[in-house]
N, C-alpha and C positions, 0 to 999 in steps of 0.2 A: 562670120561669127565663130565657124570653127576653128579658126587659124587665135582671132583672139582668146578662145577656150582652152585653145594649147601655149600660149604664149603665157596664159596667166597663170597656167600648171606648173611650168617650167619655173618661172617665177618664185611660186611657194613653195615649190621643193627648194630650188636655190638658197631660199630665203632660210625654211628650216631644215636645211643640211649645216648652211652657215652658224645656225644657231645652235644646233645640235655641237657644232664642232666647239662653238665657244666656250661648250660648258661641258665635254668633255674633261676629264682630268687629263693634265700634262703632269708627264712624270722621268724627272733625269734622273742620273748617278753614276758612281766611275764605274760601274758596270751593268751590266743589259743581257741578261740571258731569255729568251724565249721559248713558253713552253706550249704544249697542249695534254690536258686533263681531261678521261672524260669530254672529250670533243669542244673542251672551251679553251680561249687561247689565254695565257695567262702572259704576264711579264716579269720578271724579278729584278730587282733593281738593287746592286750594293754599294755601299760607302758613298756619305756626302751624297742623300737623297732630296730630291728636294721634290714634292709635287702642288703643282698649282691650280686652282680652278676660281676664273673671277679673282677677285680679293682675297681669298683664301689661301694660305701658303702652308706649306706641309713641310716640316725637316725628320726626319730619322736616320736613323741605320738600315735598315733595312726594308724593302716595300714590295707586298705582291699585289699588281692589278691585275684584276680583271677586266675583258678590256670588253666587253658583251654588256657586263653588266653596268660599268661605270663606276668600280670601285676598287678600294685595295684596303688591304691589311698592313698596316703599319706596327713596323717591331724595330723598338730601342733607343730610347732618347727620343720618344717623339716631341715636337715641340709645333702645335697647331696655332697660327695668328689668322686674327682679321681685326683690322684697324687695332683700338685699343686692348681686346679678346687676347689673352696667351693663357693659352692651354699646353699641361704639363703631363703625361702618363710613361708608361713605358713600353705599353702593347696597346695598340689601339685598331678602331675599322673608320674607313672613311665611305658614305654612301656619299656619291657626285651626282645622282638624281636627285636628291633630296636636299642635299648639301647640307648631311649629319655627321657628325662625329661620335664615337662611342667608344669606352674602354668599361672593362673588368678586371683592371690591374692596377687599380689607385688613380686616380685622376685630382690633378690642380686646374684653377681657375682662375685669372687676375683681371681684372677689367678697368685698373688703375684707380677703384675706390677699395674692392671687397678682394679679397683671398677667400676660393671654396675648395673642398675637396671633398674628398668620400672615396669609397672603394671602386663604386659605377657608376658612370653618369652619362649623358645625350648631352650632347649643343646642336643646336638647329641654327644655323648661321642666318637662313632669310629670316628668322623669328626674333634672332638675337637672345636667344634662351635655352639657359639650361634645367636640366634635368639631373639631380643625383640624388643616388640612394645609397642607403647601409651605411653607415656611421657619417653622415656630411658634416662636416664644421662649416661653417663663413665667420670669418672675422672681417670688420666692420671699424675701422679705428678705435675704439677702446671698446666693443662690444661683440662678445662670442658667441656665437648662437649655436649647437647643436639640435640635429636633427634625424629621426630614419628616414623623411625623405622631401627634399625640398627644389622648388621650381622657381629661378633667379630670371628672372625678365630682364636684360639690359638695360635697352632705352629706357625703361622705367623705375629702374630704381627700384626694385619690389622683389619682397623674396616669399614666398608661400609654402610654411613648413607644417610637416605633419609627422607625428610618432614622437613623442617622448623629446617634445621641445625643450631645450634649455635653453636660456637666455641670460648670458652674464656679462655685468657691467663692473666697474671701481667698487660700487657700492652697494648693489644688489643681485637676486637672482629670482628668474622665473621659470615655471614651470608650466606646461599647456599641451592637452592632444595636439591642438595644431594653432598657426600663427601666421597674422599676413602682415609684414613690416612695410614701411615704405623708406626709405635711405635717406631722399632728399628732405620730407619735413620730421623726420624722426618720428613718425604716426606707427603707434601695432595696433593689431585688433588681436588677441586671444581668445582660444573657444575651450570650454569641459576641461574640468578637473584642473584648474588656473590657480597656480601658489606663487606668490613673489612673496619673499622673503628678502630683509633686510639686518645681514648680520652684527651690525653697530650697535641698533639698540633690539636687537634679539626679535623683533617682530615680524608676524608672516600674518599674509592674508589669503584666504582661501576662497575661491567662486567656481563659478560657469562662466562668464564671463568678464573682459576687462579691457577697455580702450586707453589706451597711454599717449598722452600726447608731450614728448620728450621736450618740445622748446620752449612746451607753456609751464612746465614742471608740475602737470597737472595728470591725474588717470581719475578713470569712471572705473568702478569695479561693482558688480552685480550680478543675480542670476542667484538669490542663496550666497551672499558673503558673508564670512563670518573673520571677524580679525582676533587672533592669540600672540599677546607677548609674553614669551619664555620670559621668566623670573627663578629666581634659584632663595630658598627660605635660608636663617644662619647654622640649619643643619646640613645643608647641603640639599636639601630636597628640592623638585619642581615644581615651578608653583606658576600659573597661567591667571593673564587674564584675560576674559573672552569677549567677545560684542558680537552682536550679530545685529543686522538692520535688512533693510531693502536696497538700499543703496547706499556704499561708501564711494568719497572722494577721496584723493590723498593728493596733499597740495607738497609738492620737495622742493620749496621755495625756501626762503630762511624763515618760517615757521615751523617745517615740519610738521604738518597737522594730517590727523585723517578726520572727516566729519561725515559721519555714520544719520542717517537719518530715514526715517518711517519704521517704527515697531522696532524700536532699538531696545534690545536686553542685552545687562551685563552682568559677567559673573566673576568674582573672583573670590579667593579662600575668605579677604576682612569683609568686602563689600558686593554689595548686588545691586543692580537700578533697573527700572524699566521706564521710558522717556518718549520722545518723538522725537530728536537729535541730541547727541552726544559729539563735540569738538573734543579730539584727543591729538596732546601735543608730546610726539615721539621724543624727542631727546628732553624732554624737561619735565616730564613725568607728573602732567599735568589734565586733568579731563574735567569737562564742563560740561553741562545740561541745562537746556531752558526752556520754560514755555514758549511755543510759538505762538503767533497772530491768531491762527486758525485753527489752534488744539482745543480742545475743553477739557482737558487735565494737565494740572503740573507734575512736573518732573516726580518720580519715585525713587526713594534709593536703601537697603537693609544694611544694617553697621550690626553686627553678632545679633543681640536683642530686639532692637532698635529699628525705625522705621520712619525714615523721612520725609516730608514732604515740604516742596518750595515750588516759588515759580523759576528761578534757578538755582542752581546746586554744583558748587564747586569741590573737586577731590584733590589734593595734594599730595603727592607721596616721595619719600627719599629713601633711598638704598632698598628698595622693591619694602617698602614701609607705608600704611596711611599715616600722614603727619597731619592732616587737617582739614575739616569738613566746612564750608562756609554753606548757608540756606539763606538767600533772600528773597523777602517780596512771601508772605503768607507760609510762613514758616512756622513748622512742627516738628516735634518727636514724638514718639508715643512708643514704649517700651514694653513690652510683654512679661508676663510672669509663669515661668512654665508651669508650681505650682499650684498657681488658684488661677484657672481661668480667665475672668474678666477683670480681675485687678492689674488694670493697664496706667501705668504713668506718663503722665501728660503734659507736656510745654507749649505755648507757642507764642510768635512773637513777629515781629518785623524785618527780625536776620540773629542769627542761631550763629553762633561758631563753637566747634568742637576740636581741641584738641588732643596728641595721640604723645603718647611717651614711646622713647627708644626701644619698646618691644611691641608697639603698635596697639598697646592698650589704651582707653579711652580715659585723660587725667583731667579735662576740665572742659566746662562746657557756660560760654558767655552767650544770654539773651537777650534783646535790646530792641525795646520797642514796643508798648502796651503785651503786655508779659502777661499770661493765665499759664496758671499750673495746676496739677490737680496731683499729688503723691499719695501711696496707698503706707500706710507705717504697718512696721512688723515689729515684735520683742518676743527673745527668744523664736524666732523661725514662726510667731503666731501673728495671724493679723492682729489689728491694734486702731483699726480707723481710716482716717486718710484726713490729708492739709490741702485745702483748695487756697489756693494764694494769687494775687494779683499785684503789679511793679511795672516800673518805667524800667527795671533793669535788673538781671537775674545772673548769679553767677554759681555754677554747681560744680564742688569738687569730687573725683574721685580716689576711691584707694583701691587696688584688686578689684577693679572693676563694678565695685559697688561706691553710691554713694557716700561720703563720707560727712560734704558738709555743706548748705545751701543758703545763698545770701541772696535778699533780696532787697531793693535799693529804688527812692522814688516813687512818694505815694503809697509804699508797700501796705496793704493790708491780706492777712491771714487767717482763715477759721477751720476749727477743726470739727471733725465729723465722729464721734464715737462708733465701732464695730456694731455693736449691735442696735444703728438707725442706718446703716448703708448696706448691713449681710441681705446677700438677694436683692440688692438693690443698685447695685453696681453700675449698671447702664444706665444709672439715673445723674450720674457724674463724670461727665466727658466736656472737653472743652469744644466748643462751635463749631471747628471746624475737623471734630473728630470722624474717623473712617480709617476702615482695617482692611487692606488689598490683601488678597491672598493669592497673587499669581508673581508670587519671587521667583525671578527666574534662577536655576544650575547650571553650571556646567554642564552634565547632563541632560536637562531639557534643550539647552540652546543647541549642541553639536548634534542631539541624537544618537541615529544611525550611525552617522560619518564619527562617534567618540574614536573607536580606533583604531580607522585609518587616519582618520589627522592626528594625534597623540602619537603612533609610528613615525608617519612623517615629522613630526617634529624631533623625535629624539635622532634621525637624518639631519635635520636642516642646523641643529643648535651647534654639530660640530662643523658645519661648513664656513671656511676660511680659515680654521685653527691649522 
């Protein structure tokens, strides 16, 4: 028993001396000086170095091991491989326990998909992963990503960045504390303080969070999103419009769309809505709202005075312009008078259309579809009564933003009401499906807090690409 006791010692030591030996660093070069330091034995190794351990091959100029511990200092041209891995620095360490690499003197990366760098970084060759920090780039075939500090997993494709993420592609850019990509289905997840911006049609969207999935032309964006597209007025001035929801999508298919939906408010300088989804189509300058299945209110939407309601509601606009309001399906206006109080004017009909002249003022407005109106009349700036009118069809002109002139068409009948049987009695004449919302939303209410820092960052993001 005891001869096999020592036979099987003998054995394992054998076994890991051998093993010990194999993963030893080997290290040539056209010259070989031997030292001792401090009681440790060192080697120094010059010109046409080459050190190997496993798979791992080592070239520089210069190399000092240490041979106790299983390591060297690599100085000059280093140039680190394992299989497809080439690694670039100019001063580097190599740990052979561990089998790490490390520099503080700029470090490249090539893995025959990505190019990384940075100023410092770790590869762990059994992990297949690096580690760099302080200014890292990856480039990614048309995609840049910086980073303060990011962990590239090989075999998998994935890179995990964190500090002051940027992310740019042909046609957009992101911003995020931190970011986990995957390479091979083009998947990101981004976390806190998340901006993609798209400088074509000036629009940026702000979160906490956003999942991007690159092959479906599809992102989830949420956590507090709120979407602003820079517009510029014909003075020159800035002029935004804003949405906020629960959850935006943005489809970069040939649509182009974002669809904003749960507790959507918008604000912009002509117009305001409050909805339960809003489709908005980026390069066509195009937004839509409708009642859903499951809502119990339609769509809301403010034009200066003005105050809409439909079961959807279409915006149109050109050269950062409203050019055209469509309301169908249980369509209203109902226009306020700042004034007199509750002298409010009233339409409603089947489907509303409003249109906007070349300075975005409101020139005509077509009604179509068992038509009630209720209008309050002035002379000289004095009340004067009001015309409650009924039509198959209602056509209202304006001039400077006041009415000028109203045709009604199809069964039209019309009565008038003298001032003094309606004074104080105002509420007694509203049409059926009259109701005055008072939660328009601002600018201001929609951003909060965040007004400005995101207003900063935007006056950043609008000159990026010029």
């Amino acid at each position: 028993m005891r001869t096999l006791f020592l036979i099987s010692s003998i054995l394992f030591s054998s076994l890991l001396f051998a093993q010990q030996a194999r993963d030893m660093i080997i290290v040539n070069g056209d010259s070989l000086v031997g030292k001792t330091i401090n009681g440790e034995s060192i080697r120094e190794v010059h010109g046409n170095v080459v050190l190997t351990q496993g798979n791992v091959r080592i070239t520089c100029s210069k190399a000092i091991q240490y041979i106790a511990r299983n390591e060297a200092e690599l100085i000059g041209k280093v140039v680190v491989k394992q299989d497809s891995v080439i690694i670039n620095t100019d001063i580097g360490y190599y740990y052979g326990n561990t089998k790490v690499a490390f520099s503080k003197s700029g470090i490249s990366l090539y893995d025959g998909h990505v190019n990384l760098s940075s100023k410092n970084g770790y590869y762990y060759f059994d992990e297949k992963k690096a580690f760099f920090y302080d200014k890292v780039k990856l480039f990614d075939e048309i995609t840049t990503m910086l980073a303060e500090r990011l962990t590239y997993y090989n075999d998998e494709n994935k890179a995990v960045a964190a500090g002051n993420v940027e992310v740019k592609d042909t046609s957009s850019v992101m911003y995020a504390d931190s970011l986990i990509h995957y390479r091979d289905n083009k998947t990101s997840f981004a976390y806190n303080n998340v901006v993609i911006y798209d400088p074509q049609s000036r629009l940026a969207i702000f979160s906490n969070r956003l999942e991007s999935y690159k092959q479906k032309d599809y992102s989830k964006i949420y956590d507090d999103p709120v979407l602003v597209k820079i517009d510029t007025t014909d003075n020159g001035q800035l002029d935004t419009l804003v949405i906020s929801a629960r959850l935006m999508e943005s489809y970069d298919d040939s649509t182009k769309r974002v669809v904003a939906t749960d507790s959507v408010r918008i604000a912009r300088r002509d117009f305001s809505s409050i909805n339960d989804i809003t489709i908005f189509y980026r390069n066509s300058e195009f937004l839509f709202t409708y009642k859903t299945e499951i809502s119990s209110s339609s769509p809301v939407m403010w034009n200066e005075n003005a105050q809409l309601v439909g079961d959807t509601i279409s915006a149109f606009l050109k050269d950062n312009k409203l050019k055209q309001l469509i309301i169908n399906s249980n369509a209203s206006i109902i226009s306020s008078n700042e004034k007199y109080g509750f002298k409010y004017d009233q339409i409603s009909g089947r489907k509303i259309d409003m249109y906007f002249d070349e300075s975005g003022g409101l020139e005509k407005t077509e009604v179509n579809g068992n038509v009630l109106s209720i209008y309050f009349l002035f002379e000289d700036n004095e009340p004067n009564g009001l015309m409650k009118s009924s039509s198959e069809r209602a056509v209202i002109l304006f001039k400077d933003n006041s009415v000028e002139e109203v045709k009604f068409y199809g069964n039209a009948a019309s009565e008038y009401h003298p001032e003094n049987l309606i004074e104080g009695k105002e509420k007694d004449f509203t049409i059926p499906s009259f109701m005055i919302f008072n939660n328009r939303p601002t600018k201001e209410l929609i951003l909060g807090k965040r007004i400005n820092k995101i207003f900063s960052q935007l006056n950043k993001l609008q000159h990026y690409g010029r």
